[in-house]
C-alpha positions as CSV (number, residue, x, y, z in Angstrom):
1,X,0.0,0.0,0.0
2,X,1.1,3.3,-0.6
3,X,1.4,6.3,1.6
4,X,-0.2,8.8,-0.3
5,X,-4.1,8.1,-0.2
6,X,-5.9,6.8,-3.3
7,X,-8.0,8.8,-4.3
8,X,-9.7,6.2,-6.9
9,X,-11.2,3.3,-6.4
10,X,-9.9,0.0,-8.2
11,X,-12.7,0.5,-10.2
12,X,-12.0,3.6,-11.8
13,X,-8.4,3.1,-12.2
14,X,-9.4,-0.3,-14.4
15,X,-12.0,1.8,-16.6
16,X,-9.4,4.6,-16.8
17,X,-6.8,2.0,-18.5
18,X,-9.2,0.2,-20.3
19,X,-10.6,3.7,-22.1
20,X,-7.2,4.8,-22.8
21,X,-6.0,1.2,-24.7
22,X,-9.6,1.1,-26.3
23,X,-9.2,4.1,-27.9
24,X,-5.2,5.2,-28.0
25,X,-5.7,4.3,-32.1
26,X,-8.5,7.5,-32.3
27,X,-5.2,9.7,-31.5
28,X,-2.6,10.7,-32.7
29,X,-0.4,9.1,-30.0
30,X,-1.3,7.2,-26.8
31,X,-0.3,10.4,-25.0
32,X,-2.8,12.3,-26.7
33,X,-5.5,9.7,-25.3
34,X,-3.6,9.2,-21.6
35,X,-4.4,13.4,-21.7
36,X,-7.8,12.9,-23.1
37,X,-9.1,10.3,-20.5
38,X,-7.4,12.1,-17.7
39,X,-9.0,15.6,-18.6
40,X,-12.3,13.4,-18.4
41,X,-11.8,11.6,-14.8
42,X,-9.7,14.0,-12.9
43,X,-6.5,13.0,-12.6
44,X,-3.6,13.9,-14.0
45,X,-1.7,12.4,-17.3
46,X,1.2,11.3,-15.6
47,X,-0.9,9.3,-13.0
48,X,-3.1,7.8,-15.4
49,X,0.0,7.4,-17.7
50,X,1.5,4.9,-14.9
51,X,-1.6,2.9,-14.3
52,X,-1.3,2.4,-17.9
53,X,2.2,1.1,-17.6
54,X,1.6,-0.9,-14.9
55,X,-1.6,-2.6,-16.2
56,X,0.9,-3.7,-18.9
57,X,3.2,-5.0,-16.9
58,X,0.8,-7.1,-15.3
59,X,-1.0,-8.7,-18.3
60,X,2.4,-9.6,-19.5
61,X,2.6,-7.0,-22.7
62,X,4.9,-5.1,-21.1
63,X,8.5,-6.3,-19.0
64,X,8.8,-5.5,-15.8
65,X,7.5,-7.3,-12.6
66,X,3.6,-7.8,-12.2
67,X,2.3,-6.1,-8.8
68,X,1.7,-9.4,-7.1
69,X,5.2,-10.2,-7.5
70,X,6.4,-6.7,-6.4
71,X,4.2,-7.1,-3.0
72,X,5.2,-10.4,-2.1
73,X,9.1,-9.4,-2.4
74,X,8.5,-6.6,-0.7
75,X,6.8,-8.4,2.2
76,X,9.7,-10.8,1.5
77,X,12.3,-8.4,1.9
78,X,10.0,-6.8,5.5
79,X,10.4,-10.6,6.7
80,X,14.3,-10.9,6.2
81,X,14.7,-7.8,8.0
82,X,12.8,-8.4,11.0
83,X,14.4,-12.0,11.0
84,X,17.9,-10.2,11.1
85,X,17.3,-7.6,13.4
86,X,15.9,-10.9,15.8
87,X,18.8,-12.9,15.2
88,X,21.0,-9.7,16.1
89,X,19.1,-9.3,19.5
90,X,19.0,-12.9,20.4
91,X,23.4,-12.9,19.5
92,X,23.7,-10.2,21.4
93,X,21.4,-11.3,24.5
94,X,23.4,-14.7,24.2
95,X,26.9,-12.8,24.6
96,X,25.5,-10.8,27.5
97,X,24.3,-14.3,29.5
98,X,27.5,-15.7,28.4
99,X,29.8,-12.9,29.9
100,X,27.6,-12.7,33.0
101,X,28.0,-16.5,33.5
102,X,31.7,-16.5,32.8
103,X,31.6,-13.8,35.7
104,X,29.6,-15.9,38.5
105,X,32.0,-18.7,38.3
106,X,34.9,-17.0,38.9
107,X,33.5,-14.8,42.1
C-alpha cells in the first residue's frame, strides 16, 4: 500500500486504463489519449499514464515485474529484515548471559 491516499477506487483506475487502450488508435499518439481520459476523470496524465504502464506490466505486454510479484518481495524483503534484526538481538542477548556467566563462576 502506498502512503499517499488513493483517491480512486480500483474501479476507476481499471476503466481509466481500459478507455485509454480502447481508444489510443482515435489519437494521434497514446499520450494524446492518456491526456484525453485524464482531462475526463480528474487526474492527471502522468498518474493515469502509470496505471497504464503498470496494467501492462501485469498482463504480461509489457516487462517488468507484475504487482503481485512486487508485494510479495516486498513483504519478503519486511520478513528478512525483522528475521535479522531478531537474530541480532537474540546474538547479542546470548553474549551478554554468556559474559555474565563466565563472571559468577569465577567470584
Amino acid at each position: 500500500m502506498s502512503k499517499t491516499t488513493n483517491k480512486f477506487s480500483p474501479e476507476v483506475r481499471e476503466r481509466a486504463v481500459r478507455l485509454v487502450l480502447e481508444t489510443e488508435g482515435q489519437h494521434a499518439s497514446r499520450w494524446q489519449a492518456v491526456v484525453s481520459i485524464a482531462a475526463k476523470i480528474g487526474c492527471t496524465a502522468q498518474t493515469l499514464n502509470e496505471w497504464v504502464k503498470k496494467a501492462e506490466v501485469d498482463s504480461g505486454r509489457r516487462a517488468g515485474i507484475p504487482s503481485d510479484m512486487a508485494e510479495k518481495m516486498k513483504a519478503l524483503e519486511r520478513e528478512n529484515r525483522e528475521l535479522r534484526q531478531a537474530n541480532e538481538i537474540l546474538r547479542k542477548a546470548s553474549a551478554y548471559f554468556a559474559m555474565a556467566e563466565l563472571d559468577r563462576r569465577s567470584k
